[in-house]
N, C-alpha and C positions, 0 to 999 in steps of 0.2 A: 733261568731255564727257558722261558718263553723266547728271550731272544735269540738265544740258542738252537729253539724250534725253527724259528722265523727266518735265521743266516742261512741255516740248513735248508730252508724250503728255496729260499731266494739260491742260490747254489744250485741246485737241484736244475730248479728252471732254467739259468742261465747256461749248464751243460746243455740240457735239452734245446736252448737256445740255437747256440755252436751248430749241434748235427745238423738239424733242421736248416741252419744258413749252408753248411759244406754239402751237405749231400748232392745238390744239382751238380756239383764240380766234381765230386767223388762217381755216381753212377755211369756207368758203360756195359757195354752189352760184352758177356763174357766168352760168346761162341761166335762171334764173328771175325773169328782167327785177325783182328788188325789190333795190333799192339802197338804202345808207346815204345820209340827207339831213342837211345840218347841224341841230345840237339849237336849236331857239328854241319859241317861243309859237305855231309856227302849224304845227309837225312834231309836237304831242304825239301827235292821233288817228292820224297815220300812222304811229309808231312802237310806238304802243298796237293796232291793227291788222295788225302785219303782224309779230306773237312769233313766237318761234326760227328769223328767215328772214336777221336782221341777224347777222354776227360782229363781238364785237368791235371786230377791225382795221378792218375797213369804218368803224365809227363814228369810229376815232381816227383814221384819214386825212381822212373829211372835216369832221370838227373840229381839225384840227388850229392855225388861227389862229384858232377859235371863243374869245370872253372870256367866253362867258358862265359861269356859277359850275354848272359837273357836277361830279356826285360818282357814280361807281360801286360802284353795290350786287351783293352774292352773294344770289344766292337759289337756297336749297341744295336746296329742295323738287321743281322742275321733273324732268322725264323727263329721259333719258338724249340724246333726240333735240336737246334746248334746250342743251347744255353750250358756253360757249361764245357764246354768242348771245341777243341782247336781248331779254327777257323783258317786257317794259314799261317807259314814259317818263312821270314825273309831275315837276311843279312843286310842290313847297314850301318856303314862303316865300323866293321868288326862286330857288331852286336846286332845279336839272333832277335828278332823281336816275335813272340808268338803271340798271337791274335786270339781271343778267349772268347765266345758268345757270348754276350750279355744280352739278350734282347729284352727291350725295355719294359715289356708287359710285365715276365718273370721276374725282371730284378725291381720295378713298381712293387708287385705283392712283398714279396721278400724281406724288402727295407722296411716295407712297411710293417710287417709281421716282427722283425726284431726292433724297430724304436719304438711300436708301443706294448710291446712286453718288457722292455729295458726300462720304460714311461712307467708300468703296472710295479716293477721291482722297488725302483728311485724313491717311491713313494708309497706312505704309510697308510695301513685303510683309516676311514674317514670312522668318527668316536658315533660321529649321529648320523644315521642315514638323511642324504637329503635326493629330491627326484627333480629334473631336468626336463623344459621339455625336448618333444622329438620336429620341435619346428623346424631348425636350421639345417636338419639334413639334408632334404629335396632342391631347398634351393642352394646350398653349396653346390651339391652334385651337379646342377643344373649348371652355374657357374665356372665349376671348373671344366667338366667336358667343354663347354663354350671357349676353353679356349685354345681347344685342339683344332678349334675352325679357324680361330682369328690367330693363329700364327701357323698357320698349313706349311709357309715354306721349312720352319722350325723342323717339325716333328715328319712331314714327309721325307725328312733325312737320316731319321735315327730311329723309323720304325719299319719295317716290312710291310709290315700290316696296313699302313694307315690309308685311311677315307674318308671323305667328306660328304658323303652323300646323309642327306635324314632319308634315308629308308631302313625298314624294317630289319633287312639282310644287312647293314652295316655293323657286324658283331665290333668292331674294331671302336667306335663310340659305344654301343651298347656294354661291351667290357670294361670301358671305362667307367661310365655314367653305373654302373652296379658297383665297380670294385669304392667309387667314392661314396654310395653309398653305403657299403659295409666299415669305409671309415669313418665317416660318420658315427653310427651307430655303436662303433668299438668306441670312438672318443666318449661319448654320452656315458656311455655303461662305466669306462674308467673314470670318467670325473666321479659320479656318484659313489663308486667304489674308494676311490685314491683321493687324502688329500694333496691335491695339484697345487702347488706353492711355486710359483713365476721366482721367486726371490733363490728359490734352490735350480730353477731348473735351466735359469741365463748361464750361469758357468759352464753348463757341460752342453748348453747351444755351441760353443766355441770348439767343443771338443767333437761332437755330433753337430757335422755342419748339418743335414737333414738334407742335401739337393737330391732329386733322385738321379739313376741314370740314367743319362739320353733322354729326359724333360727339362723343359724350363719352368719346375716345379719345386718348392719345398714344402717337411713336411710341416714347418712350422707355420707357414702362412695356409696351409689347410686350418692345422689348431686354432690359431689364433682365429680366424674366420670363421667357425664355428661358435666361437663365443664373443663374435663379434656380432653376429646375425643372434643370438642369446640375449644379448644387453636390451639389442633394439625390439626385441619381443617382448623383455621384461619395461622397456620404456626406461634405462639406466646409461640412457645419451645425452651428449651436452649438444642441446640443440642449439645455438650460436655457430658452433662449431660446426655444424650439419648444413645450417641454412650457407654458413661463408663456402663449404666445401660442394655447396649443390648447385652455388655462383659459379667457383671457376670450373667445376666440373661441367656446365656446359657451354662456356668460353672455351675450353679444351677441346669438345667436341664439335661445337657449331664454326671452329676457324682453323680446323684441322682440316691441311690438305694431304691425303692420304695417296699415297706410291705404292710401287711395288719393291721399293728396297727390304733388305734383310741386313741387321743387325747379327753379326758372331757372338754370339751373350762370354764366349769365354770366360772369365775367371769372374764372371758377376751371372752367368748362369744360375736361374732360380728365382733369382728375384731383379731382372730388368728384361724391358719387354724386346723382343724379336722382330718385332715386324712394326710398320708405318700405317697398317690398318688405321679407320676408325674404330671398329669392333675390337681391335686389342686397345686401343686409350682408353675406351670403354670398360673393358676385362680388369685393367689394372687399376683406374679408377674407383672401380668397386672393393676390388681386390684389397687395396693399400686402405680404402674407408675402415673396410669389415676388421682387418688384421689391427689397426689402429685402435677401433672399440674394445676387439678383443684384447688386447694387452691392457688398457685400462681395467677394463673388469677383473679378468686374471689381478692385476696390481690389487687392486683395492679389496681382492680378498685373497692376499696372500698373507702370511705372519713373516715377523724378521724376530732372527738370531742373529748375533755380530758373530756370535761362534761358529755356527751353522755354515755361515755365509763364508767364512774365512779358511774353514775346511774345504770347503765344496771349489771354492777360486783353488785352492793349493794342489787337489786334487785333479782337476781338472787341468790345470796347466802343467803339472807333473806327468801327466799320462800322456799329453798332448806331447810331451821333450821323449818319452821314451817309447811310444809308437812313432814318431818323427823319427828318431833314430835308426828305430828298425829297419822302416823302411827305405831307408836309405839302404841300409844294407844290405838288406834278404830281396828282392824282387817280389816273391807272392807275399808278403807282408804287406809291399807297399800295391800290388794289387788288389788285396782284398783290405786293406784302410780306406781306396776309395769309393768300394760298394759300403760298408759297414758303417764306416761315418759320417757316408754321402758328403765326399769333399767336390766342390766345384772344378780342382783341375788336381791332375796327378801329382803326389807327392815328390820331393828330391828324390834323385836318382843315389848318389852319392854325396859326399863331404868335401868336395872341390873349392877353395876357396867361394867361387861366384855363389855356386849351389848351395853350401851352407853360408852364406851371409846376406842370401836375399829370402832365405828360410819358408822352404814350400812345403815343411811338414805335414801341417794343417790347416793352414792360412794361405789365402790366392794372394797374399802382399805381407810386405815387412811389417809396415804402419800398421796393419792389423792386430797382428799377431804381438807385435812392441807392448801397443795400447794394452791389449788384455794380462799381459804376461805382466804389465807395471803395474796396475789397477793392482794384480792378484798381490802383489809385494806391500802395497800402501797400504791393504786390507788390512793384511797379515801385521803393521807395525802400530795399525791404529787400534786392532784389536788388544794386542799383547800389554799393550801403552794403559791401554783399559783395563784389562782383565791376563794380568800376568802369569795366573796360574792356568790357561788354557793352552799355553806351548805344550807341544808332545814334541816325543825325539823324533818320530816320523816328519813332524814337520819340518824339522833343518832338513833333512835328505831333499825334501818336495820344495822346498827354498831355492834349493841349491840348484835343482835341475830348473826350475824358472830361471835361475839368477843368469846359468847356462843358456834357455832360450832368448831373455832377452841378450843378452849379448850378441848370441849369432844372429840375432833379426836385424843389427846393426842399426837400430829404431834410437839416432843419436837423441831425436826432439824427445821419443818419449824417455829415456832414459835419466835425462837434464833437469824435465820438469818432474820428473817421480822424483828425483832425489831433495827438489827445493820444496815438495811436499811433504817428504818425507822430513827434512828437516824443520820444517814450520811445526806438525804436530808433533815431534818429542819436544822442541821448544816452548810450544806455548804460554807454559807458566812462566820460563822465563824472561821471553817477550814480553807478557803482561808485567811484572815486577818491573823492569827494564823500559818499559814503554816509551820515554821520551827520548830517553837517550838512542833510543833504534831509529826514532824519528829522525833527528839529526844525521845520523849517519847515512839512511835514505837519501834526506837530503840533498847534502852532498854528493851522494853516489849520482844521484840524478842529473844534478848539474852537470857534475864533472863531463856523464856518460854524456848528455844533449851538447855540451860545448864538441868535444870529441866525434860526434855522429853528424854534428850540424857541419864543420866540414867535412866530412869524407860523403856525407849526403848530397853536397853542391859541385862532386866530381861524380855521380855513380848513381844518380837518380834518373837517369833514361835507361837503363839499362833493359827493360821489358818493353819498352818501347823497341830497340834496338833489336831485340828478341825476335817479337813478334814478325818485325817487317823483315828479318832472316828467311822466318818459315814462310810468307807470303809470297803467292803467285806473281810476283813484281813481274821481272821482267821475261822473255820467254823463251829465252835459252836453254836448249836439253839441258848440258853441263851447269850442274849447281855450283861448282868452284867460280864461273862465267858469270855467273846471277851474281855472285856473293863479290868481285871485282865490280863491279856497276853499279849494286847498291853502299857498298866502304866510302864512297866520297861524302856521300849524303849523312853515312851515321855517325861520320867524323863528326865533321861541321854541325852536328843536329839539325838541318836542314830537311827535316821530314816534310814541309807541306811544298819543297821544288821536290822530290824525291818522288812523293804523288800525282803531282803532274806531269812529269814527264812519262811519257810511254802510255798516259791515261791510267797507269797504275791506280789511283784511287778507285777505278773501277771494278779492281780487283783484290781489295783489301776489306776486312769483314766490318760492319757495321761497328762492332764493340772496339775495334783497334782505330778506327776512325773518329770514334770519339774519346779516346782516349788520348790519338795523336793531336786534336782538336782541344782537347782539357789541358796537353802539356806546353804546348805552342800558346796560348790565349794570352794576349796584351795584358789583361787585368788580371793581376794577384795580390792577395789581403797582406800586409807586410806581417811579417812572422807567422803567416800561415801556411805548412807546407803543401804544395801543389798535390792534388788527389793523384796522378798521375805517378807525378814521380814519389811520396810517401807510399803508394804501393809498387813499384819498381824495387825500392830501396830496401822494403820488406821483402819481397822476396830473391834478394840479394841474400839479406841477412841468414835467410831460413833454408838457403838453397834449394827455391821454388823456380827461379827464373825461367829456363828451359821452358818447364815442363806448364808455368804459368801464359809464356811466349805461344806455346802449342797452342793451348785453349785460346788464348785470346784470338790470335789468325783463323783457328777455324769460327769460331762464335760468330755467327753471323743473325741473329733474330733480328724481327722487325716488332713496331712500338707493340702491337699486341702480346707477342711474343717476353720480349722485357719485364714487360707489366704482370702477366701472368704465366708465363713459362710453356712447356712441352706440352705438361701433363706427367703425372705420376709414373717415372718408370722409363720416361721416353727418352734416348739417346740417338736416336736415326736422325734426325731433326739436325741436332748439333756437330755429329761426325759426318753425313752427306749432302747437306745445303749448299755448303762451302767448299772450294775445291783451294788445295793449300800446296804447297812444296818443301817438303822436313827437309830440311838441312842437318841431315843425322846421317854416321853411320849407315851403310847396304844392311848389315845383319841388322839393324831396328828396324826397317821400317816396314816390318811388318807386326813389328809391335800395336797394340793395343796403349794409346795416349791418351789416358786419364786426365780431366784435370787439376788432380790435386791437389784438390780443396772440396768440401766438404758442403761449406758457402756457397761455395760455386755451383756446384750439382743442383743444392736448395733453387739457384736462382735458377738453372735450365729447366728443373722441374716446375717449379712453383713461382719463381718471378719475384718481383721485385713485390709486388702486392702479398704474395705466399708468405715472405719473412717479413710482412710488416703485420699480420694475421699472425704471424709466431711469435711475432715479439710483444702484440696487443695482447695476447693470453699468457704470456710469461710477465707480464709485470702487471695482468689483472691477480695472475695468481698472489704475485709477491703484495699486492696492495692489502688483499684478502687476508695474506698470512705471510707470516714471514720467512726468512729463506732462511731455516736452520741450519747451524753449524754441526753438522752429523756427518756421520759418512760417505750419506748418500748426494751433501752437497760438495765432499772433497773430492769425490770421483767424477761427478758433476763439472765440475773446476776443470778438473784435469783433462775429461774428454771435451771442453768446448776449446780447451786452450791447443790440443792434440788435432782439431778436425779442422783447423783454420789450414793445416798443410797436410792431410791426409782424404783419401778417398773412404776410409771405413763407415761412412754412414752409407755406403752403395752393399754393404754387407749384411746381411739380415739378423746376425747375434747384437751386432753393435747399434742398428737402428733399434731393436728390441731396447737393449738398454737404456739408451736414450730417451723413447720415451715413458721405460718403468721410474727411470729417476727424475725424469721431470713432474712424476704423480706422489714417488715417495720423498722427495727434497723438503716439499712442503706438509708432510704426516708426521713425523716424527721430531724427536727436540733431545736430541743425544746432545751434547754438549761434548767439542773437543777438551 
């Protein structure tokens, strides 16, 4: 009966929810005779004529049997007076694109208003009252308006409004710096109200990306920084970790040379930084500390269910397959999917081979979207494997539509290695029974496999090498076809260090690919040791990294401090305009966005070589400490370090979250496959 109260009130809210989000799009002024017309070829000038007078709903009622091909656009830029209402009507290339206000002030409160009443629903009230204090608020707010200044060219783009002045008359920071404090304060009041369990609430991070719109803001890295700035009040920080972090934090700062460049945040919008300031390495500096505290804390007082946990993945990625679909289909579905679940870039448009197999449902990437949709499946067989009576029939349905999304994410790595996990743990027992005899067969496969790879490796081990100096400014011929005849003799022959000399070329080639041509060329090598150079060449032959490995390495240009400790948290202007490069790609790429592909990689622009050797000093103090349990939370564990050696997902803020909850819960628990 009580639960029954309870769906019911929950229900209730959630309609109430609904209106409250639709109304700014529903509202129009009923007497001022300007009506919504259907969209065709002969409504462009009066739709283009008659901005911020149309809502919306007006448009979707009288298209409603309209075939022709609309797609609705946000344009985050308009006044506060346009939210909600047709902003402009163009045709390109047969498709009507109408322009919707979003301006970012109203769609900030908005989002904000439905994920934490969605926050207040998800979760259960708390048995004991407990109280909080209200320290972390002032200085959040403080914080985060701060960094409406150190990224001005950002937001001077995507708001009307915006100013930089500290005077009193600037409502445009003062609306900010209040509306963060009232989140604040909503946070504090739900945590004491709701028990907030991190272990339920990662899933449906995936599902609720949280970016706002038109900010380079999420609302998780607000959460988490609230109870990051909590920890450090309550004195429940690892101070080693503080002291290493307050090192290169002002190595970041003190040998930062700051520009005026501007970073496109694109599809990493939310959570990487904008601008080359000092004051923003600074903003995310703290930023990435505070969020970082906060997920430990959240971790460490969170509770696990395997069951819990295996619904909530099933759920979440089910939802994720069937509002992905919608939107593809319906136009205002997939318009209002990216206010609602605050995605970083527009959903697919349609089902087109390309479209649905690089899968933009709800994920800015395939590898994203792979990883969580296989995780959710491994869950789901190590749960069952354990506790067989916790299948429901709903779950094959929500199986099924994962098994669908990963497919169409075409996430070949993740789907290889889910399945050799998947078959490790129903096997277990019989591995163990069987144990030597697996051995041997290992073995062998080893051998066989190294006999086999050790030649095709002493044909195919430059091959990144080769790569890179494709993309590089070699020689200085407009025509790339021209460049790419001039440098073929040299990557015949492997003759990389005449290929550098001539034309002064080495002066034009990035420090990391210099030494790498340097490490592949070098007179001395340990016999049966494969060349660092070409062992990584060869891997990402294997993994079909090459390319895009070849990219990163041409542009990477740092110098030894640089190396040693990296950008700084968050920085990618550094890496993408230091170095001037030549893609040898495709006209329609290259205005692409060239990730590098690794995960590693990223670690090392951000953080350096010193960063992961600080990651990897506290990952085997942990394991010294205690040992690395065989539980779930180290199978998934597994899976994402083996997943991120070729994917970009840790530049994503669900899968950095997970990462470091499971690198706090690997070592808590002692489930036993």
């Amino acid at each position: 009966m009580k639960n029954n109260i309870l769906r019911k009130k929950n229900i209730t809210i959630f309609l109430i929810l609904l209106i409250i989000f639709y109304y700014p799009f529903f509202a129009h002024e009923n007497n001022d005779q300007i009506q919504a017309t259907k969209i065709d070829s002969n409504t462009l000038g009066y739709f283009q004529s008659t901005t911020c007078k149309i809502s919306l709903h007006e448009v979707l009622v009288k298209n409603f049997n309209n075939n022709a091909n609309i797609y609705f656009n946000n344009n985050d830029y308009v006044g506060t007076e346009c939210f909600g209402k047709v902003t402009g009507l163009d045709l390109v290339n047969e498709k009507y694109i109408v322009s919707i206000g979003s301006n970012t002030t109203i769609s900030f409160l908005l989002q904000t208003v439905v994920w934490l009443i969605l926050l207040f629903i998800l979760f259960k009230k708390r048995t004991e009252k407990i109280k909080i204090s209200y320290f972390p608020i002032i200085p959040l707010s403080l914080l985060l308006t701060f960094q409406h200044l150190t990224e001005a060219r950002f937001y001077e783009n995507s708001n009307k409004y915006f100013k930089t002045e500290l005077l009193a008359g600037n409502y445009y920071l003062l609306n900010y710096l209040l509306s963060y404090l009232i989140v604040g304060f909503f946070i504090k009041e739900i945590y004491e109200l709701k028990e907030i369990n991190l272990t339920s609430l990662i899933p449906y991070m995936y599902l609720f990306i949280g970016t706002y719109v038109g900010m380079n803001m999420n609302a998780y890295l607000i959460f988490f920084s609230f109870f990051g700035l909590l920890s450090i009040r309550l004195l429940k920080i690892n101070s080693t970790f503080l002291y290493f972090y307050i090192f290169l934090s002002g190595v970041w700062v003190f040998f930062k040379s700051p520009t005026n460049d501007y970073f496109d945040t694109d599809k990493l919008r939310g959570f990487i930084s904008s601008s080359n300031s000092r004051g923003s390495t600074i903003f995310w500096i703290l930023l990435i500390y505070l969020s970082i505290e906060g997920i430990i804390y959240l971790t460490k007082n969170s509770s696990f269910n395997l069951i819990k946990l295996k619904d909530n993945f099933l759920i979440s990625g089910g939802l994720i397959t069937l509002f992905g679909v919608l939107g593809a289909y319906f136009p205002v579905v997939n318009f209002f999917n990216f206010f609602i679940f605050g995605q970083q870039k527009r959903g697919m448009k349609n089902f087109e081979v390309v479209a649905g197999n690089t899968w933009r449902g709800f994920a800015p990437s395939a590898e994203f979207i792979g990883e969580f949709l296989a995780i959710s499946l491994i869950i789901c067989v190590y749960t069952y494997k354990k506790f067989p009576s916790s299948f429901k029939n709903i779950d094959l349905i929500l199986i099924l539509l994962c098994v669908f999304s990963l497919f169409k994410s075409n996430n070949f790595a993740a789907m290889s290695s889910m399945t050799l996990i998947i078959v490790f743990i129903l096997s277990t027992k019989f591995l163990k029974t069987h144990l030597k005899y697996l051995l041997i067969v290992l073995t062998i496969f080893f051998l066989v496999s190294g006999f086999l790879i050790s030649n095709d490796y002493k044909s195919k081990n430059h091959v990144l090498v080769d790569e890179a100096l494709l993309h590089s400014d070699l020689f200085q011929y407009s025509d790339n076809y021209i460049n790419y005849l001039q440098t073929k003799p040299y990557l015949d022959s492997k003759d990389y260090n005449s290929l550098l000399l001539v034309n002064n070329n080495d002066e034009r080639v990035s420090s990391s690919l210099l030494f790498l041509v340097n490490t592949y060329t070098q007179s001395f090598n340990l016999p049966l040791v494969p060349n660092f150079t070409g062992l990584l060449g060869y891997t990402s032959l294997i993994i079909n990294r090459t390319e895009l490995w070849g990219i990163a390495i041409a542009k990477y240009d740092p110098n030894n401090i640089q190396v040693l400790f990296g950008y700084g948290p968050q920085q990618f202007l550094n890496y993408f305009n230091d170095h001037n490069i030549r893609l040898d790609v495709p006209d329609y790429r290259l205005s692409s966005l060239f990730l590098p592909h690794s995960s590693l990689f990223n670690v090392l622009l951000f953080y350096g070589v010193f960063g992961i050797i600080i990651f990897v000093f506290f990952l085997l103090k942990k394991i010294y400490h205690r040992n690395f349990n065989k539980n779930i939370f180290g199978v998934i564990l597994i899976f994402l370090l083996i997943n991120l050696l070729k994917s970009d997902s840790i530049l994503y803020l669900s899968t950095f979250t997970l990462l470091c909850y499971l690198f706090e819960k690997v070592f808590e628990f002692n489930n036993e496959i």
